[in-house]
N, C-alpha and C positions, 0 to 999 in steps of 0.2 A: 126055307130058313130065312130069314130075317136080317135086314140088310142093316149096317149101322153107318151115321156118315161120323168121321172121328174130327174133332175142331182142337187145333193148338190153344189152349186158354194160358199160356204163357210165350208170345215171340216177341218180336221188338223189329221194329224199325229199324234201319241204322241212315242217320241224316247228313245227306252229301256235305261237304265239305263249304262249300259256298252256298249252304243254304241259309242258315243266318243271316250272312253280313247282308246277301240278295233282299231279304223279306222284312230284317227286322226297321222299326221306326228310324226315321235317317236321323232321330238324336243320338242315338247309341250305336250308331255305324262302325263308330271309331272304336266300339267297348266291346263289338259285339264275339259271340264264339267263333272262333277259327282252329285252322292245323297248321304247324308248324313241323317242317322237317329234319328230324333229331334235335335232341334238346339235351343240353348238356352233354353228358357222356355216353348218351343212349341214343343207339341208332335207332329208324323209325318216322312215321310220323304221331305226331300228337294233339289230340285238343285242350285247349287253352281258352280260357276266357277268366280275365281277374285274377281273384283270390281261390281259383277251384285250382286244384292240385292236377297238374299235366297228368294224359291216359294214354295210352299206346291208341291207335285206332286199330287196328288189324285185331286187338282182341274181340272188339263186337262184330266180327264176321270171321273166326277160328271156330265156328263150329265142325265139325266132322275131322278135324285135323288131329293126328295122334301124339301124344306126348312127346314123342321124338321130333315132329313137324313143328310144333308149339313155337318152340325157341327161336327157328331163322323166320316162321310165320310172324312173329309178333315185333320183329323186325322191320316190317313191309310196308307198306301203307295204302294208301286209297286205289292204286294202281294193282293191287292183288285183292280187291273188291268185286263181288258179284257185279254182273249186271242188274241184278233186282234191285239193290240201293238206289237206282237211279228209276229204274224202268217197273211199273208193277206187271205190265204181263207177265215178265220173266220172272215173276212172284208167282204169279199162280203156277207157271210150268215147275217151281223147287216145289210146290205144295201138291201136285201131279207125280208129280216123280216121290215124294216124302207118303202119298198116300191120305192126304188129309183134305175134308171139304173145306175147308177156311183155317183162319189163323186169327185170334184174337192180339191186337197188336200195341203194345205198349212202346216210350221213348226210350231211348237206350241213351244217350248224349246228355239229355233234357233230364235225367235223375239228378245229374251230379251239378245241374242247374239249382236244383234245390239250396244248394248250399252256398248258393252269391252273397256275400254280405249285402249288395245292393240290389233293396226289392223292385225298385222301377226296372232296373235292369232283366229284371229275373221277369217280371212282368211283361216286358219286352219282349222276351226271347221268349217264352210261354206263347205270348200271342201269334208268334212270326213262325213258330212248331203247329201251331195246332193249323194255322193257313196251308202250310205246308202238306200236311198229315190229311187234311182234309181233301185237298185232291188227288194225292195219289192214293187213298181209298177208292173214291170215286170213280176207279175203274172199273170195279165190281166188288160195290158195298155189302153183296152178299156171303162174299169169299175173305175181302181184306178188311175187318172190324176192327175200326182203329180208335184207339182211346185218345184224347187230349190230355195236355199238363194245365192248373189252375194251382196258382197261389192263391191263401187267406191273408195276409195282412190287413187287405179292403176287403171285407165280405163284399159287401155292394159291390163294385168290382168284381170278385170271383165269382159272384152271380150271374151278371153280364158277359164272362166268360165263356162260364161253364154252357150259355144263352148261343150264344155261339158258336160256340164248339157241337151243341147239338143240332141246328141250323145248318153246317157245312156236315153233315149226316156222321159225325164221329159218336159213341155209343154210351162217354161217360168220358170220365174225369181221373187222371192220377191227382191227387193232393199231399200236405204234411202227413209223412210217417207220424211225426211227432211235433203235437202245435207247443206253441211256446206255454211254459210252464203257466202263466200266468192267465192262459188264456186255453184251456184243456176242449175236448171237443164237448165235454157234458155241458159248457156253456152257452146259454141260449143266444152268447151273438151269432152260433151259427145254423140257429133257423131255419132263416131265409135260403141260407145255401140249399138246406136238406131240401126245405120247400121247394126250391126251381130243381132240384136235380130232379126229385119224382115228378115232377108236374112237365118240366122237358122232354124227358126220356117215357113215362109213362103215357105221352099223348101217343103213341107211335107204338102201338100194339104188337109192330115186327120188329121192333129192338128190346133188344136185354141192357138194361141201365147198368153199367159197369161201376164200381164205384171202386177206387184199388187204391189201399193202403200199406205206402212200402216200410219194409222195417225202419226204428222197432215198431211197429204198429200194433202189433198183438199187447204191447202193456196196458196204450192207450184203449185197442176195442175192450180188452178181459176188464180195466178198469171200470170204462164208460159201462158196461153193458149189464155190470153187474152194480152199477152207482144207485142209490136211492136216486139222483133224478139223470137217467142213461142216456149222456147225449147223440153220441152215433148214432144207439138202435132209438133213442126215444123220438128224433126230429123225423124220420123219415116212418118207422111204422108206426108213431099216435096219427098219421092221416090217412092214407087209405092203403096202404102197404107198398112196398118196393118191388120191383121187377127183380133183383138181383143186388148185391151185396157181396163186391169181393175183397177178402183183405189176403192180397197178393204175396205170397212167401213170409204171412207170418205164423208162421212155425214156432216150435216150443227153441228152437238149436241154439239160439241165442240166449243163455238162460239166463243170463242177469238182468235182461227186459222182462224176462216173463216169471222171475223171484220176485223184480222189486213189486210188481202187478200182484203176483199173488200174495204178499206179504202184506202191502197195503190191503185187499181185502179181507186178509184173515183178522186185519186187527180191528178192521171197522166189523165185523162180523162178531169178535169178542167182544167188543165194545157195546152193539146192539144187542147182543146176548146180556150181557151183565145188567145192563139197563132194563131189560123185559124181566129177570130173575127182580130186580128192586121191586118193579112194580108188582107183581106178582105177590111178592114177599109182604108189600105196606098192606096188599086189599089183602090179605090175608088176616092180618095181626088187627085190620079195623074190624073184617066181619067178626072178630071174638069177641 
């Protein structure tokens, strides 16, 4: 019988508490994410950084606790944290005991980064995650396959990131769910990105190039992919193809990201219809 090894393609990290302010650029020392213990009227500890909206921390390690547990767990903080957070042996022993040969690992902290009004900040902390992320992979890059975070604002920049990030043997890239309206991914200023992700990740025969787009992402890929010029699929497969392509939890469940997606191309799709019916209709009425 035939043996199968099973890989988590969805864990996450969870990033110690003084791992920021430790790593990141000593300009934003003072800005950088931290935990604060109870916050307002909620016991707890929490992370905080700026304008992101306080999060309990005990919810990103409440795995296996049952809805009854949930309530004084989510109360707790860094002190009713696995050992693994800190230590990755004690990652492979939960991956030992869980039954899995590896865990593909994404930021859990680092999401909600996404939403800093301030992009050097975010930039920041991006860089001082993926430093971080990349050593303690490094214990055993075959088991703990860890993704990095890359803002677009600088393409260039996100270039040299993503450069980076595959450099310190991390496997791919989280980016924008959702890039700014003005600047969609079927636009070819992001190219170059597609270019260094396949040409980083694809030098490297034993990695799978991760590429994860977190919600809404599905309006952006269904848009892009089905766009007369398809920026997601068109920058990475017009060269010689991708190793892997994942858009991470986007799901239909959200349906008003994936109405306004489908909406938009059913109208460009009547639209190009009506337009082939015209022509169709003049070379008709000329060959008479």
């Amino acid at each position: 019988m035939a043996s199968y090894r099973i890989v988590s393609a969805d864990s996450h990290f969870v990033e110690p508490p003084n791992m920021w302010s430790e790593r990141i650029d000593q300009r934003f020392r003072d800005h950088a994410p931290h935990t604060v213990k109870n916050y307002k009227d909620r016991e707890g500890e929490f992370f905080m950084c700026e304008n992101i909206q306080p999060v309990a921390v005990a919810g990103f390690f409440g795995s296996g606790k049952s809805s009854e547990e949930l309530p004084q767990h989510i109360k707790r903080g860094f002190d009713a944290a696995p050992s693994s957070v800190w230590d990755p042996a004690e990652r492979l022993k939960e991956q030992d005991r869980d039954g899995v040969s590896g865990e593909i690992l994404y930021t859990s902290m680092g999401m909600l980064l996404f939403g800093l009004d301030d992009a050097e900040l975010r930039t920041a902390c991006f860089s001082a995650f993926n430093d971080w992320a990349g050593e303690y992979c490094s214990y055993n890059p075959k088991r703990l396959i860890g993704t990095g975070t890359v803002t677009l604002e600088d393409v260039d920049a996100g270039v040299k990131e993503l450069q980076r990030c595959a450099k310190k043997g991390l496997r791919g890239a989280l980016i924008w769910g959702s890039p700014p309206e003005d600047k969609p991914y079927s636009d070819p200023v992001y190219d170059p990105f597609w270019a260094a992700a396949q040409d980083d990740f694809a030098a490297y025969p034993d990695r799978a190039a991760w590429y994860a787009l977190q919600p809404p992402a599905r309006a952006a890929l269904l848009y892009d992919a089905a766009a007369p010029n398809p920026g997601v699929v068109r920058g990475p497969r017009a060269r010689r193809g991708i190793g892997a392509f994942s858009a991470a939890q986007a799901g239909v469940g959200r349906k008003r990201h994936f109405m306004a997606a489908a909406l938009l191309l059913s109208d460009r799709s009547r639209l190009r219809s009506a337009a082939l019916f015209r022509r169709r209709h003049r070379a008709a009425d000329e060959a008479q």
